[in-house]
C-alpha positions in Angstrom: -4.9 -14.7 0.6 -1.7 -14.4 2.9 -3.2 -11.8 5.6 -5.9 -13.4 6.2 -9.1 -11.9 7.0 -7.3 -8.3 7.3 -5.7 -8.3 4.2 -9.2 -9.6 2.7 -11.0 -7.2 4.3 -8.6 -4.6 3.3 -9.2 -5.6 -0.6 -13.3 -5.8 -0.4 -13.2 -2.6 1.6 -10.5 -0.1 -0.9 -12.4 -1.5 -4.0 -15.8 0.3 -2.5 -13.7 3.2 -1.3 -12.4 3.9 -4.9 -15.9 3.4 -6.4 -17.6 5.4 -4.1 -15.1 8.7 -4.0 -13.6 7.6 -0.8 -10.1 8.7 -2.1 -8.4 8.8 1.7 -9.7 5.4 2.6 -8.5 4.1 -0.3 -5.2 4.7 0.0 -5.3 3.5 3.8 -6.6 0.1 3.0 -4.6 -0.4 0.0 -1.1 0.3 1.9 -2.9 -2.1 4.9 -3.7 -4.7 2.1 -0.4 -4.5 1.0 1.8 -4.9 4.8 -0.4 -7.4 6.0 0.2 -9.6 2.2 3.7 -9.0 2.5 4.5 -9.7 5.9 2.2 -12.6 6.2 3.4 -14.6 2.7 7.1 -14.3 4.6 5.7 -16.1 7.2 4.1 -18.9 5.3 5.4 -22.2 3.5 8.5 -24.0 3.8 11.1 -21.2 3.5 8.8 -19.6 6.1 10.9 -17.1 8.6 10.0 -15.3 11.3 9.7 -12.0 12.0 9.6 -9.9 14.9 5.7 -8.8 15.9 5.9 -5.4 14.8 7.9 -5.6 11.8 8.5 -2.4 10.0 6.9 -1.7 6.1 10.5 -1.1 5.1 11.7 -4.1 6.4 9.1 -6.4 5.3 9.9 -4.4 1.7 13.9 -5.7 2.0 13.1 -9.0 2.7 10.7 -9.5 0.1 13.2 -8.0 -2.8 15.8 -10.3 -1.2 13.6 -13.7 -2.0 11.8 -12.6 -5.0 8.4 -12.0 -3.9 8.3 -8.5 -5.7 10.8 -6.7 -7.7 12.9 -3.7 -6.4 10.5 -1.3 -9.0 7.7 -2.6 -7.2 9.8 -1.9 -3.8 10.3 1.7 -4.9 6.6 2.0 -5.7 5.2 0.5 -2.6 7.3 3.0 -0.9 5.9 5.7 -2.8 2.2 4.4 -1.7 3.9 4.7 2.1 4.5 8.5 1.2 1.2 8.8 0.3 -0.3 7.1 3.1 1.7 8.9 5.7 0.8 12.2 5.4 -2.9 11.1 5.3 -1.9 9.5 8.9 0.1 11.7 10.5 0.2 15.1 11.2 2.0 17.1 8.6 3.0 20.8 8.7 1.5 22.8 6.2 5.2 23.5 5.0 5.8 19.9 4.8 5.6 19.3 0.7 3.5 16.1 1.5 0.7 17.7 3.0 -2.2 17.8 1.1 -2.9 21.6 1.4 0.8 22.2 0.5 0.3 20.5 -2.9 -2.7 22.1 -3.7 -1.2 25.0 -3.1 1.7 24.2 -5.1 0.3 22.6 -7.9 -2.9 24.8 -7.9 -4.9 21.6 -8.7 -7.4 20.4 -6.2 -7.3 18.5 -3.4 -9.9 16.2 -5.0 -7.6 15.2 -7.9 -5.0 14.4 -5.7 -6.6 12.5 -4.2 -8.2 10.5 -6.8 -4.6 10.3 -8.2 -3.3 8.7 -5.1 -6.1 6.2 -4.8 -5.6 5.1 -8.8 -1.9 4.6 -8.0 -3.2 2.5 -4.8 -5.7 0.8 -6.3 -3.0 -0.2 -9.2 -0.4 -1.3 -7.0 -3.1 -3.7 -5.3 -3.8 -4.8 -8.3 -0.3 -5.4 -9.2 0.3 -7.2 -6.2 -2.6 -9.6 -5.8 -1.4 -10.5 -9.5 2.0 -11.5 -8.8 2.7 -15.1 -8.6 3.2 -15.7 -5.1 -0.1 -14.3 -4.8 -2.0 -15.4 -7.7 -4.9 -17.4 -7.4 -6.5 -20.3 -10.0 -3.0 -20.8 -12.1 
């Protein structure tokens, strides 16, 4: 798996988040999974490049689109599982519409289904990344 033990790690690890209700972790380690996969399959074979040491998600995103490795839809989704992931990470105001608090509060559904919505969208686009080709195993 491009990634290596990380990325590995970060697949074992967000499968027994999602079964066990740990809804935040699972969106963590399935944006992790899917940087490290990315990044790393760009730096691997014979059209191999390289890329600076602390490439940006975003970045890594472009690059991929540009060579195939996923489509722009799954570009605009993966970016969607950032936007998830970032207000999980990073401080948010609690008039920020990301924060968790601010979309229960909008919504008026709890922050428990949220969160299990996130991590089924997470856990989907893993899935749908670990079964593209450039990543598929066993063909």
């Amino acid at each position: 798996m491009p990634g290596g033990e990380t990325a590995s790690a970060a697949w074992t690890e967000a499968r027994s988040s999602f079964v066990h209700g740990n809804y935040v972790a699972t969106v963590l380690l399935c944006q992790g999974l899917a940087e490290h996969m990315l990044a790393a399959y760009l730096t691997i074979g014979l059209d191999a490049e390289e890329l600076p040491d602390r490439v940006s998600f975003n970045d890594t995103l472009k690059r991929c689109v540009s060579r195939d490795v996923i489509s722009v839809q799954d570009a605009d989704d993966l970016r969607r599982l950032m936007n998830l992931r970032n207000p999980l990470t990073h401080y948010r105001s609690i008039d920020d519409p990301s924060n968790l608090s601010r979309r229960v509060l909008n919504s008026m559904i709890p922050a428990e289904t949220h969160l299990l919505t996130d991590a089924t969208f997470a856990m989907s686009m893993a899935i749908r990344l670990l079964a593209l080709p450039a990543f598929r195993l066993g063909d």
